[in-house]
N, C-alpha and C positions, 0 to 999 in steps of 0.2 A: 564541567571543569576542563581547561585549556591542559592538555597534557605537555610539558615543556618538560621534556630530557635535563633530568637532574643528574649529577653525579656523589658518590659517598667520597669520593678523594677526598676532599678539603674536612672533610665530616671528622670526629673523632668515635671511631664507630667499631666495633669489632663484629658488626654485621653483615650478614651477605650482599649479595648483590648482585644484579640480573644483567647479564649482555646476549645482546643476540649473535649463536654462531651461525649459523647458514640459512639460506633460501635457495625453495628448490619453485621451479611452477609446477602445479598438476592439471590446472583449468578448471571450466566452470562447473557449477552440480555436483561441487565434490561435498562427502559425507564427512563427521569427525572422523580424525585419526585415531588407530587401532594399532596400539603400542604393544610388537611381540618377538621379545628377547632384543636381539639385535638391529629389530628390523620397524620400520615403523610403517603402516598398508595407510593409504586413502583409497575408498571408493568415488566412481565419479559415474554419469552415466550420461550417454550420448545421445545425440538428437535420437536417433530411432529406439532410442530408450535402451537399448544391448549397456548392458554394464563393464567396467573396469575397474582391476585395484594393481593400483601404483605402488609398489613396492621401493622403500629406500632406506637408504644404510642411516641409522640414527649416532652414528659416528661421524660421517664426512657428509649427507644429504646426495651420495649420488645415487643415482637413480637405475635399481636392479632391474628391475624388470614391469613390465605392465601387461597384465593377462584380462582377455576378453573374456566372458560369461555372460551367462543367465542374465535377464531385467533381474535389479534387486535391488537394494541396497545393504553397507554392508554396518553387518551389528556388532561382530564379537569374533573372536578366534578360538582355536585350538590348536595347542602347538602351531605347524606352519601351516594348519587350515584354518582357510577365512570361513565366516560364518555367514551368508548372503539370508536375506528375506525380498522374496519377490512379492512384485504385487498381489497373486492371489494367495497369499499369505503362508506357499511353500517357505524352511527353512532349510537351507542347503549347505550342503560342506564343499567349500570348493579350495583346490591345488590353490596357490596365492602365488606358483610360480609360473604354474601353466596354464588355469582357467579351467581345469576340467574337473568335471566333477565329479566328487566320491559317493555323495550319498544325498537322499533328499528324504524330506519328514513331511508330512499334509497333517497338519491336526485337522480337526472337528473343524472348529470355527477359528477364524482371524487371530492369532497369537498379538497380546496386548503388552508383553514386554520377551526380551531373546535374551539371553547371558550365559557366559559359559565362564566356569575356574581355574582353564586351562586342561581339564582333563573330560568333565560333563557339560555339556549343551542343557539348559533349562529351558523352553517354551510353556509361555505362560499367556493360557488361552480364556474363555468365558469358563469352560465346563474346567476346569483345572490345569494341574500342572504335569507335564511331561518330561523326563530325563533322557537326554541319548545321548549314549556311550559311543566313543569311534573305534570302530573294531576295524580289523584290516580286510572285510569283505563289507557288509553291511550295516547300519545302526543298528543298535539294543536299544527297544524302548522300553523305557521304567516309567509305568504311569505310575504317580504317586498316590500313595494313599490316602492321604488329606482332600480333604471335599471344601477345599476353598475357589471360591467364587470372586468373579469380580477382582480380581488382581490389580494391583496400579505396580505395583514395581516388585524388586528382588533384589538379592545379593549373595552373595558366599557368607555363611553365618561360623559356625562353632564349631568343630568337631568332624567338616568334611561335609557340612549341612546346609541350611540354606533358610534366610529371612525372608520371610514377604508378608506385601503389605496391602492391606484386604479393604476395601471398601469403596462409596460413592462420597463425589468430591462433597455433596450437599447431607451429608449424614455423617455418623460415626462410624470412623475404622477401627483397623483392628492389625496388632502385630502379631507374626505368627511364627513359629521358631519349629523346623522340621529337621528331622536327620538326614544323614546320606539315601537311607533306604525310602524316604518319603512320609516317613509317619509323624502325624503332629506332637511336637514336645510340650508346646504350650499356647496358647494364641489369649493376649492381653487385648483390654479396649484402647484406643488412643482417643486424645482430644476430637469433638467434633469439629468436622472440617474436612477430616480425610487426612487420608497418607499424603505428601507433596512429596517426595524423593523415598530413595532408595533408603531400606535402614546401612548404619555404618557401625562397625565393630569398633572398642577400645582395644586397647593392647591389656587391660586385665579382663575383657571377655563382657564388660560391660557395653549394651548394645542402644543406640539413639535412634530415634523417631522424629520426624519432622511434621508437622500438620500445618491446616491452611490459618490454622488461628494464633499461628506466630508465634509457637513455642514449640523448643526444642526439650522430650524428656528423654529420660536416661532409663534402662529397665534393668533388672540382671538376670545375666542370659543364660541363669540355668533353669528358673523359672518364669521369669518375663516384669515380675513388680516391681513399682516404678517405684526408683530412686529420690530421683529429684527433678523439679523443673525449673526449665528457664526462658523467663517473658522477654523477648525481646521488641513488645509491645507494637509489633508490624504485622502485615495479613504475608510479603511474602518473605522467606526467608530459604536463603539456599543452603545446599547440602556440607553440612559441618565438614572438616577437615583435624585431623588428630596428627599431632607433632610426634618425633621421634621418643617424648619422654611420656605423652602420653597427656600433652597440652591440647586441648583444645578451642580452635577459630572458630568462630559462627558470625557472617557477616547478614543481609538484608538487601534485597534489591535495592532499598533507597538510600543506601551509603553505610550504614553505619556498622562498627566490626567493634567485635568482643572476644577477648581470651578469658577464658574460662579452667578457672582449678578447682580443688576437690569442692564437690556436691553442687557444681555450678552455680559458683559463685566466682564473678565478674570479675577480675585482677582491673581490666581496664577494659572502657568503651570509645571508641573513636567516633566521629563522622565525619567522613572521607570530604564529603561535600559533591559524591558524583554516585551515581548507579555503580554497585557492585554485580558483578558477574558468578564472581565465586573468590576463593581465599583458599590461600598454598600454606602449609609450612613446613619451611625447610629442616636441613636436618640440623641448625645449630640453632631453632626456633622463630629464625623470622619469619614476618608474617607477610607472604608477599597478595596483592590483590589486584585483580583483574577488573578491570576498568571497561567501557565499551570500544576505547580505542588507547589503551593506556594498563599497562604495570606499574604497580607501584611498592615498595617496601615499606613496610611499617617495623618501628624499633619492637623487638617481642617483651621488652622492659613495661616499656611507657604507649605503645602503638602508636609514637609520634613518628609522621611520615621522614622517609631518608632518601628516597630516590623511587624518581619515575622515568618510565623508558616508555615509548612510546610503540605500539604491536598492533599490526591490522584486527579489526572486528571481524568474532566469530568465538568459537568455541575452542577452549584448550587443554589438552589432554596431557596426565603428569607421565611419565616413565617410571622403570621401575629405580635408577637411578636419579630422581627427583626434577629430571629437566622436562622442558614444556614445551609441548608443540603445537604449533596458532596456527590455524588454517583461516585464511581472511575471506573475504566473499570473492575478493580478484583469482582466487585459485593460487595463491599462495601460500606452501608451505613452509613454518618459519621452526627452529629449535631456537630456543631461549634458556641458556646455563647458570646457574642458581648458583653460585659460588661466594 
């Protein structure tokens, strides 16, 4: 699909709409953006592999500071510590003003997903999973209880607690639902296929599963049994997105997008007629969708399209205030205002 900058002006439309406010450069090898309060970090790393994270104001894009560190790249924050993983599979807390570092963790074996909540670091390795807390001398680590293997992803879950999602891409997975303290609450099977994303929370605490055989279920998340599902009849399908009322978007790499109301069932299905990325929705419901070089808004009524803006290729990351920032392959950082 030829992406040609559409505008809602002439439209009759009480829908959002996406303009791009600033560009900042950071250069090549940069990492996604890592959205924290005010501030929004790219990591980037240089010919001799020594890593940087680009610090800048997600107000105006100028650009606070750039701190040298450790080879890594960078995965996640706490507060105003970045979260780096170097190559041999240290995870490290480093200053995001200064470069220096606070603390470092070695698991066992290679950590196969990092996330923190903003308060705990989760490393998520073959032999399980690991908590550490930022204290003002050294980590705390909380090995967790749960004897789960084979990790594919994680999340912030229920209560202070945490989702993850257990299996091989060629078998059957498994949802798993743990507390703060690490002990398992419940662990459900998923469809064969495996986990493919991260689980995602609803806003009444009902919890979503993605697998490779093209259905999105729903479980409840005080015990894990499954709701309802929904075939969106494709092998891939990206990580759902929940609206402020509690709407849910589910699009598909090969175009096509569905909102979804009670017990998933389909209000309406679009096909974009281009590779979907992933799919936003704002806070007055539209449904905006990421193209491989292209935004685009869909009516959240009808999913009839209303306007496409045109955004460097790459990966885009929401804020806590709903706007989006494009990191293009040119080393282009871009904010995009949802309004």
């Amino acid at each position: 699909m030829l992406c040609t900058n559409m505008s809602l002006g002439a439209m009759q439309t009480s829908a959002a709409r996406a303009r791009l406010d600033w560009s900042a450069p950071v250069g090549p090898n940069a990492s996604k953006p890592v959205v924290a309060g005010d501030e929004v970090y790219v990591g980037t790393q240089t010919v001799d592999r020594r890593s940087e994270i680009h610090r800048f104001s997600c107000a105006t894009g100028r650009s606070l500071s750039t701190a040298h560190t450790w080879p890594g790249v960078l995965e996640s924050r706490m507060g105003k510590t970045a979260i780096v993983r170097s190559p041999d599979g240290q995870v490290m807390g480093v200053n995001a003003r200064t470069g220096e570092r606070e603390w470092g963790f070695q698991p066992a074996n290679y950590p196969a997903a990092v996330i923190s909540d903003g308060k705990t670091v989760v490393v998520a390795a073959h032999d399980g999973l690991t908590g550490i807390t930022d204290t003002e001398t050294l980590p705390m680590d909380l090995s967790f209880t749960a004897d789960l293997r084979d990790t594919k992803s994680l999340a912030p879950g229920l209560d202070g607690g945490w989702l993850v999602h257990t299996g091989r891409y060629t078998g059957e997975g498994k949802l798993n639902s743990l507390n703060s303290q690490g002990d398992l609450q419940w662990s459900v099977p998923v469809a064969t296929g495996g986990p493919q994303h991260a689980p995602a929370v609803l806003p009444d605490g009902t919890v979503l599963s993605t697998n490779f055989d093209g259905r999105v279920a729903a479980h409840d998340g005080r015990d894990g049994h499954e709701l309802w599902r929904f075939d969106t009849k494709e092998t891939y399908v990206n990580r759902p997105d929940v609206g402020p009322s509690g709407e849910l978007v589910v699009s598909t790499c090969s175009g096509k997008v569905s909102q979804l109301g009670p017990q998933g069932r389909a209000s309406w299905t679009t096909d974009t007629g281009d590779r979907v990325q992933r799919a936003f929705v704002h806070a007055d419901g539209t449904v905006f969708v990421q193209h491989p070089e292209c935004l685009e808004a869909l009516d959240p009524a009808t999913g009839k399209s209303l306007q496409k803006l045109s955004i460097p290729p790459g990966e885009l990351t929401q804020g806590a205030d709903g706007s989006l920032y494009a990191l293009g392959r040119g080393g282009i950082l871009q904010k995009i205002v949802l309004e």
